[in-house]
C-alpha positions as CSV (number, residue, x, y, z in Angstrom):
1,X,39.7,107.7,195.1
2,X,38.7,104.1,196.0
3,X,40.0,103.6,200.3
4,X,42.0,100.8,198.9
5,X,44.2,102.9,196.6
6,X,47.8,103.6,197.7
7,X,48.8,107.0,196.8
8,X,51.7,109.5,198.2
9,X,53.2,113.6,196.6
10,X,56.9,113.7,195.9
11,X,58.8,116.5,196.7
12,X,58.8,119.4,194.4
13,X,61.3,119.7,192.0
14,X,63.6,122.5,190.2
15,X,60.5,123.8,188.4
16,X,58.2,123.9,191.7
17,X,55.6,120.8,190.8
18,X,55.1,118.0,192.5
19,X,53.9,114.5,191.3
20,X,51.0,112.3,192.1
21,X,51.2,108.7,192.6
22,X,48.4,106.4,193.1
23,X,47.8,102.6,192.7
24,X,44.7,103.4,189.9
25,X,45.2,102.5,186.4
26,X,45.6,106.1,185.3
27,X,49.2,105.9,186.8
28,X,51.0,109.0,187.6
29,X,49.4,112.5,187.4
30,X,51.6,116.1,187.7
31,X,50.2,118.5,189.8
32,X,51.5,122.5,189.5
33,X,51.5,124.1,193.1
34,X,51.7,127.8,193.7
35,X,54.1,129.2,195.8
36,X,52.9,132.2,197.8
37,X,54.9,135.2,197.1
38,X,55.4,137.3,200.4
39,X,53.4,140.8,201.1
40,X,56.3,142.4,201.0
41,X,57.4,142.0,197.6
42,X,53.8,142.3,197.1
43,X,53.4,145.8,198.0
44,X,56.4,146.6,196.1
45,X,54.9,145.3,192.6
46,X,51.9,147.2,193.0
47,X,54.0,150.6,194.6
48,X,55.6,150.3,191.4
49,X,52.8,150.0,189.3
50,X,51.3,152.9,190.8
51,X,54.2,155.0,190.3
52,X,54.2,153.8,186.4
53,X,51.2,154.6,186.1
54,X,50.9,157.8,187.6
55,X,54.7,158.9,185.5
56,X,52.4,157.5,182.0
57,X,49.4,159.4,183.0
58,X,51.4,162.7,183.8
59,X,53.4,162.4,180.8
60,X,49.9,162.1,179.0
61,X,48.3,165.3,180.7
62,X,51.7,166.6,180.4
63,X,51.2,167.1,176.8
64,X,48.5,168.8,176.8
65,X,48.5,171.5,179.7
66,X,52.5,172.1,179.8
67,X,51.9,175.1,178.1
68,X,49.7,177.0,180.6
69,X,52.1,178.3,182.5
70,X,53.9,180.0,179.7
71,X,51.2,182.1,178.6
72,X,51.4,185.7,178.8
73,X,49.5,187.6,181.8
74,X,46.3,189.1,181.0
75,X,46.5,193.1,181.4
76,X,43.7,195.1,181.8
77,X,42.5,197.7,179.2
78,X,42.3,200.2,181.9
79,X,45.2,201.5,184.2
80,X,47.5,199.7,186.8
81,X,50.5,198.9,188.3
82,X,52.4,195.9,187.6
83,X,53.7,193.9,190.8
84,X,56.4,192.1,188.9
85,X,57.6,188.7,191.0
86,X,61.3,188.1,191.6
87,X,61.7,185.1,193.8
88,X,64.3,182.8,193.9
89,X,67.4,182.9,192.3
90,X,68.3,184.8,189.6
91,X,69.0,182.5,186.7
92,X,68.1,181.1,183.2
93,X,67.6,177.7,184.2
94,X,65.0,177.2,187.9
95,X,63.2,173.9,187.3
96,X,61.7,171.5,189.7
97,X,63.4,168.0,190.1
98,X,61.0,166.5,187.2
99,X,62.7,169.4,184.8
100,X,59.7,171.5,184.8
101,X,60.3,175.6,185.0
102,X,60.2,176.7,188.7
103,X,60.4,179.7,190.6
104,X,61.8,182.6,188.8
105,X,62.0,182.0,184.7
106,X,64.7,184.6,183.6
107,X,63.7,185.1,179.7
108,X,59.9,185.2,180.7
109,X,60.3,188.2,183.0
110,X,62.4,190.2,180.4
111,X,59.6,189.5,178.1
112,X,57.1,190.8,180.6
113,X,58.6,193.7,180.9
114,X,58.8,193.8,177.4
115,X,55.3,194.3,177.3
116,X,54.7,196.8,180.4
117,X,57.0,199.4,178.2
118,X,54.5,199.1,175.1
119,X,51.2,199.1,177.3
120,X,50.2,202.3,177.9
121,X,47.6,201.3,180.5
122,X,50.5,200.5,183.0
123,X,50.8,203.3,184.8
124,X,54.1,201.9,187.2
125,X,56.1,198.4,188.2
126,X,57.0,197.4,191.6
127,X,59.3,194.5,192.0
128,X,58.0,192.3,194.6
129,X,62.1,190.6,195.3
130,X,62.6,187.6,198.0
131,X,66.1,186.3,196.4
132,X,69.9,185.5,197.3
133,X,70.8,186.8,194.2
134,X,71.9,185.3,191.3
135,X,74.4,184.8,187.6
136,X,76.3,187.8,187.1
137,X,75.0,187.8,183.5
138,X,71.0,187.4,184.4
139,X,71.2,189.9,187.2
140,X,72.8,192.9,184.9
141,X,70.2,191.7,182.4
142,X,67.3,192.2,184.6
143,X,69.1,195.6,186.0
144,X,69.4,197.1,182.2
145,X,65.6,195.6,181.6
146,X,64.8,197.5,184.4
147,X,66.7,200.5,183.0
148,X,64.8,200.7,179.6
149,X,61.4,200.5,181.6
150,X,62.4,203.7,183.4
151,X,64.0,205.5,179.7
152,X,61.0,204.3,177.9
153,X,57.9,204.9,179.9
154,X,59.6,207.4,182.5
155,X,57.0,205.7,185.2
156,X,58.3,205.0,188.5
157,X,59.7,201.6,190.0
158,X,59.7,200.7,193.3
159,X,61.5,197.7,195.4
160,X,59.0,195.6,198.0
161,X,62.3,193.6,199.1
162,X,60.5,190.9,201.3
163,X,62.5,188.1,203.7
164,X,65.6,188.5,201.6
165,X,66.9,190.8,199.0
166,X,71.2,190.0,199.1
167,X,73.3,190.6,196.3
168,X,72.2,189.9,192.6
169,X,69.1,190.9,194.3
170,X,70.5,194.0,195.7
171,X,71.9,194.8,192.0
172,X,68.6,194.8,190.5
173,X,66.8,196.9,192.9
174,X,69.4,199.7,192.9
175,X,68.1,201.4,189.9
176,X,64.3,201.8,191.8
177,X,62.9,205.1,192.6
178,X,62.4,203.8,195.9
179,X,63.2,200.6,197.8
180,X,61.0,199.5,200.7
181,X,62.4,196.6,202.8
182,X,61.0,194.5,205.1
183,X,61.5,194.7,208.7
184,X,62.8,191.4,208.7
185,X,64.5,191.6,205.4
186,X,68.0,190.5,204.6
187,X,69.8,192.4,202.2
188,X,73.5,193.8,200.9
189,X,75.7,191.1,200.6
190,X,77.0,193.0,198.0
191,X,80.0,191.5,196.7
192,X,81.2,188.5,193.6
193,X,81.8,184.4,194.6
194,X,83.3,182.6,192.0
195,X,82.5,179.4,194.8
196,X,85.3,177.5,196.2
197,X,87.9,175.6,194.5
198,X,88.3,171.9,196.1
199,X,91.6,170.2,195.7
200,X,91.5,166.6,196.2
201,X,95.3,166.1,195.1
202,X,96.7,165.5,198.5
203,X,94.0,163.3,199.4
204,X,94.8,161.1,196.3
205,X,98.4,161.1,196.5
206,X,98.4,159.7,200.5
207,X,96.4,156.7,199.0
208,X,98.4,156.1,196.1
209,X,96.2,157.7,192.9
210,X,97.9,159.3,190.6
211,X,95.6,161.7,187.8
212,X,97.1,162.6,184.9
213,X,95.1,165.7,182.9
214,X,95.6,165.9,179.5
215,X,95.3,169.9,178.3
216,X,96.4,172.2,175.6
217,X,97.4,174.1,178.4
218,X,98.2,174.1,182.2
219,X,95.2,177.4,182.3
220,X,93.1,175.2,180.3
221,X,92.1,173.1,183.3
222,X,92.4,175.4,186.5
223,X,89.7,174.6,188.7
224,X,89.9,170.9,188.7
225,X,89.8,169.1,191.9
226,X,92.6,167.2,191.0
227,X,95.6,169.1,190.3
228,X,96.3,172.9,193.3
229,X,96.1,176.4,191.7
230,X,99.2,178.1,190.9
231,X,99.5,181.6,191.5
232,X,98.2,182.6,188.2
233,X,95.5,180.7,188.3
234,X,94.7,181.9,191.8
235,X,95.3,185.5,189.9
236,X,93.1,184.8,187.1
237,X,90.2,184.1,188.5
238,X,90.2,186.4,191.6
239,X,91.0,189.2,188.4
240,X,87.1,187.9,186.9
241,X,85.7,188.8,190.7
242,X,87.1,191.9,190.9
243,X,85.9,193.1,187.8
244,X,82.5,191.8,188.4
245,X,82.5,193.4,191.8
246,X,83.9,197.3,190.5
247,X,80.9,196.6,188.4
248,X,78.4,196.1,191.1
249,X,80.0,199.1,193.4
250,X,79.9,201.1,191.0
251,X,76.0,200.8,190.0
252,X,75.3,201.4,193.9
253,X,77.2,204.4,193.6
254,X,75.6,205.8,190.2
255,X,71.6,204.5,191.3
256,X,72.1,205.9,195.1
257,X,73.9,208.4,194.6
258,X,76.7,208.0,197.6
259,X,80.3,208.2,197.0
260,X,82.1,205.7,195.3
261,X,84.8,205.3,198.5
262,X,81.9,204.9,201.1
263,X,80.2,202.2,199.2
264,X,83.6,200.5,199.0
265,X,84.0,200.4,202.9
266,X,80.1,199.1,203.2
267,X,80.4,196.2,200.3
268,X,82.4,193.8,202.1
269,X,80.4,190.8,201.5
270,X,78.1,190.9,205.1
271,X,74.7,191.0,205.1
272,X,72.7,193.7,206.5
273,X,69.2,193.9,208.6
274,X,66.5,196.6,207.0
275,X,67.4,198.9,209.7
276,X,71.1,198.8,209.0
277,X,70.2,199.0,205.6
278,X,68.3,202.3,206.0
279,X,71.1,203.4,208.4
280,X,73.7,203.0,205.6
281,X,70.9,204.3,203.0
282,X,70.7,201.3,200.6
283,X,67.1,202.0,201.2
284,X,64.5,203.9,201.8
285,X,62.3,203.0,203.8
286,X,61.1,200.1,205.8
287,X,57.9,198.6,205.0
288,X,55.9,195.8,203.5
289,X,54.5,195.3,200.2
290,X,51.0,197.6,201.3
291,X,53.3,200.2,202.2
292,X,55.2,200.4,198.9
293,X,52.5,200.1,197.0
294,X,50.7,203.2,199.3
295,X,53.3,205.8,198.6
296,X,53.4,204.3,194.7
297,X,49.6,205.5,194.7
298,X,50.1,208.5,197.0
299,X,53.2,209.9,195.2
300,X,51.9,209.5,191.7
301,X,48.2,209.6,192.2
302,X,47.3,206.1,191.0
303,X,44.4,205.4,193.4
304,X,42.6,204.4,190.7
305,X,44.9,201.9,188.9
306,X,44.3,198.2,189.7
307,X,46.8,195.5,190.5
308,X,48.2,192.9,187.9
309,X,50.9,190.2,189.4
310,X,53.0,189.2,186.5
311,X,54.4,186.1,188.2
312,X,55.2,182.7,186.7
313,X,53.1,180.0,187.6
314,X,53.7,177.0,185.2
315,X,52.9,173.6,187.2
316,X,52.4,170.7,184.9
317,X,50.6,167.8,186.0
318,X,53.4,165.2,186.3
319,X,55.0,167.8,189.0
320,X,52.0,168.9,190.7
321,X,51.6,165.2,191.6
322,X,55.5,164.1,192.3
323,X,57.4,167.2,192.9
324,X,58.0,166.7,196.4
325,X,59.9,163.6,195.3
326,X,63.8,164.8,195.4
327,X,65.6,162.8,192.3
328,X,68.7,164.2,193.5
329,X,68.3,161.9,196.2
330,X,67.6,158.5,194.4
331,X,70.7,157.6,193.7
332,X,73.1,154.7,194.2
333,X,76.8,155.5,195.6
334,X,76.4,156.1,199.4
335,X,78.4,158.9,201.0
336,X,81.1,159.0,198.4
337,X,78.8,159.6,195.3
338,X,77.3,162.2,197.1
339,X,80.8,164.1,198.3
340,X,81.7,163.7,194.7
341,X,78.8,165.9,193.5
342,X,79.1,168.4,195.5
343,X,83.2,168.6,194.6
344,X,81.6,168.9,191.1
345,X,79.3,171.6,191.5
346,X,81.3,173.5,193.7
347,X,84.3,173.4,191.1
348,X,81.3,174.4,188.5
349,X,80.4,177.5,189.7
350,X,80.1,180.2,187.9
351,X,81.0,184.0,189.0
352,X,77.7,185.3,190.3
353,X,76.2,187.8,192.7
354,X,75.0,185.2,194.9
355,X,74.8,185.1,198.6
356,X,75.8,181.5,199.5
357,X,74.6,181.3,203.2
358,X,70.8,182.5,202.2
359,X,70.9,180.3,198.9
360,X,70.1,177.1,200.4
């Protein structure tokens, strides 16, 4: 540019450019600028790109190695004893927040076992349990699974009950030749929940929201949180406990061997220490896992039977790198949303042999 030449930049406009004007004959020139975008949203585009690409490259992997965990346990041509895992809550349906299977897998076990009762290497089972308990349904599954191992095989089971062992838990250990617990174990809590039913109504009425639900019946749709429970709905479900629960007292009774009156007074519902347990002879004996698995060996003469955990272990790759990452919690809707979810999965429960204050 000559030093004589008059020149000046306008102001950007709407589209962010700002024009040139000089004196030389070439007249007016645009010129594009940039605008800086700040670190912060920055950061975020290339946090999100990270997390894209990690959820495409998990999904990828996912493909091919989501399977592992569903393969069957290798047994040994040679005797042992099958520690067989129960930990967690006793249901069909224990995944991790990316949907993957977690913790205890319900029909996998039952197929396990499946396959201890036609192996005639397997010389015994312990259950290893550390869970509140459980569905009504899975839990009496797993107890009559239990049942045909003993008919079948006539080879003893034993119960390694480790921090707790309440309820549904309890159920499926009755049957066991023996049951060691834990010092520090939790266990009994041998009753039915059917959860709590939230009514709302009130609440709704004192701000001026009316619910209309449409039914075939007024039955049809007790348990909503929008409309109280009469006194046969009230009577209805309290009749589904009960008959769970004679269920339940009545296994005790049959598997220990005590009188159907005395384990009446002793299933209220509480939980009981491993000493208190023992005391009210629900057990056994108290000991760990090496203990159990001692007087197994010592009772039967198995010293020379190896060890096989038959414990599910399926991790895929997307969860192994984001399951600490709760979805639950990424969610929009503030308090409300999340006092509206749990009204919904309280009024959702099913009956179960679940002990609610070692469940969470």
């Amino acid at each position: 540019m000559q030093d004589n030449e008059k020149s000046y930049f306008s102001q950007p406009d709407s589209g962010g450019v700002r024009y040139y004007q000089s004196d030389n004959p070439d007249g007016v020139q645009a010129v594009k600028t940039k605008r800086k975008a700040s670190p912060l949203i920055n950061s975020l585009i290339v946090f999100a790109c990270i997390i894209i690409g990690i959820i495409i490259l998990g999904a990828a992997c996912n493909s091919m190695i989501s399977g592992s965990g569903d393969q069957e346990i290798r047994l040994p041509s040679s005797d042992y004893i099958a520690t067989v895992y129960v930990e967690g809550a006793i249901s069909r349906n224990n995944t991790d927040s990316w949907g993957s299977p977690l913790g205890y897998q319900h029909y996998w076990v039952l197929n396990e076992i499946d396959r201890l009762i036609d192996d005639y290497n397997n010389m015994g089972m312990i259950l290893y349990v550390d869970s509140p308990g459980g569905g009504v349904y899975e839990s009496d599954e797993l107890y009559y699974k239990i049942k045909e191992y003993q008919a079948a095989t006539g080879r003893p089971v034993y119960v390694s009950m480790a921090s707790m062992a309440a309820s549904g838990a309890y159920y499926i250990s009755a049957p066991a030749d023996k049951i060691f617990a834990n010092r520090n174990c939790w266990t009994g809590s041998i009753g039915v929940t059917i959860g709590t039913i939230v009514d709302v109504s009130g609440f709704l009425n004192n701000h001026g929201i009316r619910t209309t639900t449409i039914a075939s019946d007024i039955n049809k749709s007790m348990g909503s949180y929008f409309d109280p429970l009469t006194q046969e709905q009230t009577d209805i479900l309290q009749a589904l406990v009960d008959e769970a629960y004679y269920q339940f007292i009545n296994i005790i009774s049959e598997e220990r061997g005590m009188n159907i009156e005395r384990v009446r007074v002793i299933a209220d519902g509480r939980i009981y220490t491993a000493n208190q347990a023992l005391e009210l002879e629900l057990i056994d004996a108290i000991g760990n896992y090496g203990d159990a698995l001692h007087d197994m060996r010592m009772e039967y003469n198995l010293f020379g039977s190896e060890i096989v955990d038959i414990r599910y272990t399926h991790k895929s790759f997307l969860s192994s790198l984001l399951g600490d990452i709760n979805l639950g919690n990424i969610r929009s809707g503030g308090d409300a949303a999340a006092v509206l979810g749990l009204l919904e999965k309280q009024n959702m429960a099913p009956v179960s042999y679940l002990c609610e204050i070692l469940a969470h």
